[in-house]
N, C-alpha and C positions, 0 to 999 in steps of 0.2 A: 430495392428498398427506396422509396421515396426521400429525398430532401429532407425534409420537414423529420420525421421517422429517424433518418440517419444524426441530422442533429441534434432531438431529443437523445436518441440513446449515448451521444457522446458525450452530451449536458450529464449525464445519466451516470457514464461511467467517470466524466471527471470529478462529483458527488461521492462518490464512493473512493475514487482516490485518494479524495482532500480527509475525506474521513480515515481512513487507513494510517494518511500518512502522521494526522493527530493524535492515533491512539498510541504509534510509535514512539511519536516526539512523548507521549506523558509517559510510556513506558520506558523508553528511553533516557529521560529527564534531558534529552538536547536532540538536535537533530543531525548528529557527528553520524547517525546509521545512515544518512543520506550518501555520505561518500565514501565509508566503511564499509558499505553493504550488509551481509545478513553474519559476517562473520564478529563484527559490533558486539550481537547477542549473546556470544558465547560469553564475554564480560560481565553480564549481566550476573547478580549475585543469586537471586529468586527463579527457582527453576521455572513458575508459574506467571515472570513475567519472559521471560526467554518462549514458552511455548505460545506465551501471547503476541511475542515481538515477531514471532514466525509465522503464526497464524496470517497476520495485517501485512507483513512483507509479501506472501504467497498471494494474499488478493492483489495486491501490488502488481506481484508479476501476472496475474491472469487478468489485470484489466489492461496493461500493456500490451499483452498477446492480443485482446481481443481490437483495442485500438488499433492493432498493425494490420490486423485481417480485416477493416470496413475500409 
């Protein structure tokens, strides 16, 4: 993979991070899941934001996977 190719798609994945990581914080209402981890969720009162809170943690972990693999 080219330079240029390899830092778009990390521009690419850290976009999708930063998004992830804001849908947490508003599902959240703070960003305490940051150092909680995914077990945070379980506190959550709405089962519909817990499956949301997991949904955005799971892209989380698969954009960190793929960051480790370039």
């Amino acid at each position: 993979m080219s330079v240029s190719k390899s830092k778009n798609l990390e521009r690419k994945l850290d976009n999708f991070a930063k998004e992830a990581k804001n849908e947490l914080n508003n599902v959240c209402g703070s960003s305490l899941w940051e150092s909680l981890g995914f077990v945070y969720f379980d506190e959550l009162e709405d089962s519909g934001k817990i499956a949301k809170a997991n949904f955005y943690y799971g892209q989380l972990q698969i954009i960190n996977e793929i960051k480790f693999s370039i």
